[in-house]
N, C-alpha and C positions, 0 to 999 in steps of 0.2 A: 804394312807388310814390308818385310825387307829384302833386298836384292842384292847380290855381291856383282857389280860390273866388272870384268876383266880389263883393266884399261888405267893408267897413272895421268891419261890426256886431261886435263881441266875442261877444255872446251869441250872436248866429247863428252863429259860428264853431266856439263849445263846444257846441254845441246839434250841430250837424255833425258835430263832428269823434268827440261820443260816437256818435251815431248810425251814423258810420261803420264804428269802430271802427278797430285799430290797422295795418291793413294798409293802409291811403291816408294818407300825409300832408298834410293840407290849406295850401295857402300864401297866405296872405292879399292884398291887393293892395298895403297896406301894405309885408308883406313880399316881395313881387315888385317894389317900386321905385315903384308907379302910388299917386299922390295926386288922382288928379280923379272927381269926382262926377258918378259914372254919371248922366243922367236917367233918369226913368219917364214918358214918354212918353203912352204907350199906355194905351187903358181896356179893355186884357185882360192878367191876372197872364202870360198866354202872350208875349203878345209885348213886355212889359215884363223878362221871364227874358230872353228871347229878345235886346235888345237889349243887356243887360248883358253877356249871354257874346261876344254876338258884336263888341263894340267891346272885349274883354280883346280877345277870339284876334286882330282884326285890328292891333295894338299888340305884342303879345308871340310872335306867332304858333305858340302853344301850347295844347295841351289845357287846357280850364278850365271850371267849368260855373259857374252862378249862379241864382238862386231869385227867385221873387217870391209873396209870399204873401197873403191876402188874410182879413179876418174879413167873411162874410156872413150878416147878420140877415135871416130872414125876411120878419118885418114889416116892416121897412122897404125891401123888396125889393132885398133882397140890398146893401146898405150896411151897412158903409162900400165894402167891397170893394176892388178895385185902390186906392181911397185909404184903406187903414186908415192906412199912418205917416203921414197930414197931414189928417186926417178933421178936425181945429179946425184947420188953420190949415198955415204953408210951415212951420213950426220944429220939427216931429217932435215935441211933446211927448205923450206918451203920457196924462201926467193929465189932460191938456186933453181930449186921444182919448176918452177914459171917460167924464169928464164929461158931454160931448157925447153918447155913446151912451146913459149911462144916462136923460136929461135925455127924449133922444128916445124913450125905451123905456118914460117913467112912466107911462103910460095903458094899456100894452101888457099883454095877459095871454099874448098868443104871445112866448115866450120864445127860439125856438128858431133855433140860429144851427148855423153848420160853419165852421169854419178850414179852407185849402182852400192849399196851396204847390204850384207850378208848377216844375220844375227846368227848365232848358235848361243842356244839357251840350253843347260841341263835342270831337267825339271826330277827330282825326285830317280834320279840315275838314269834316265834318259835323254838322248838327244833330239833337239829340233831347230828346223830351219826354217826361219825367215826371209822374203827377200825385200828392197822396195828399189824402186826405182826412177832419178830423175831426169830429163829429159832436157837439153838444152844446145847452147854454144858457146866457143869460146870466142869472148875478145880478143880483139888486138893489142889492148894494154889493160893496165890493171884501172880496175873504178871501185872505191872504197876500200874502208880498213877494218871494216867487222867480220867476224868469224875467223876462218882460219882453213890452213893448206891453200886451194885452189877457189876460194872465194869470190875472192875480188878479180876474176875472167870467168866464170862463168855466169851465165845467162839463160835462167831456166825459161823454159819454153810459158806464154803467155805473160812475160813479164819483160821490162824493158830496161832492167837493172840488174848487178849479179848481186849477188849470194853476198857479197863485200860491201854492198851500197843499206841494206836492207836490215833490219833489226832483227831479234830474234823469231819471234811471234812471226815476222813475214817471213823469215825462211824457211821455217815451219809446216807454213801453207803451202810447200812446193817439197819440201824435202826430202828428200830419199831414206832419209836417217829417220825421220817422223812417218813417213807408213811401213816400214820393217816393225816399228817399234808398235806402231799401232797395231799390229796382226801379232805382234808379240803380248801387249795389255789385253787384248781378244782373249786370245787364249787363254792367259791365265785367269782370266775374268769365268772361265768355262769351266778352269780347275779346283777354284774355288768354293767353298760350302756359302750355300746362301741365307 
């Protein structure tokens, strides 16, 4: 079966498409024809999801879902959040992201942050919401080069490595991105004729 993901990320896409696993095939926006840049609007990951899926389905008038996710630091009450991909600036750079976070974090002994993704799926002209949630801390400096955005400093809770150190498959087992999506595969597994 096929899925239209709202999203031109790459990573998020392989981040997806393992977490789904091989019964949905995910189809990018790329590869559905659409090159225009969703906004994010919104200062809730809900209705930022929300606005992406819902200008696919009114454009392709198909089933498609899409994500908005968010890092929230404590002490800084709950920033970056809704703006982790521009948290320095409009250009998405992620090192600048970090920078920034760590810069803000140096005095900080509370460490403790959550990655937090929001899916909005339109299923057959309705909407629904997903949530998942991961739980961790931030580093002091960056440790690894895998994945992407805020990776390589966080440090999800029962583990002693971040999200940058760890291959796919293990950040998986922890990821916020992988139980949204898992209550998302739920679902449709519910919609489905058997």
């Amino acid at each position: 079966m096929k899925l239209i993901l709202a999203t031109n990320n790459p990573h998020k896409v392989e981040e997806m498409q393992a977490a789904i696993g091989g019964e949905f095939e995910l189809i990018t926006l790329q590869q559905a024809g659409i090159t225009i840049e969703i906004p994010e609007p919104h200062d809730s990951l809900e209705a930022n999801a929300l606005e992406k899926s819902t200008t696919i389905f009114k454009l392709l008038k198909q089933d498609c879902f899409s994500d908005d996710t968010g890092l929230e630091v404590e002490a800084l009450n709950g920033e970056p959040g809704v703006k982790s991909a521009r948290y320095a600036g409009e250009g998405k750079n992620f090192e600048d992201n970090i920078d920034k976070l760590l810069l803000k974090l140096e005095v900080q002994t509370n460490r403790r942050a959550r990655f937090r993704t929001v899916i909005s799926l339109i299923w057959k002209g309705t909407d629904y919401l997903f949530e998942g949630i991961c739980e961790g801390h931030i580093e002091k400096k960056r440790y690894g080069s895998n994945g992407f955005g805020y990776d390589s400093v966080f440090i999800p809770d029962g583990s002693d490595r971040t999200f940058g150190e760890m291959s796919l498959g293990e950040k998986n087992s922890f990821s916020h991105r992988k139980k949204a999506v898992s209550q998302l595969v739920s679902f449709l597994h519910q919609q489905l004729p058997t």
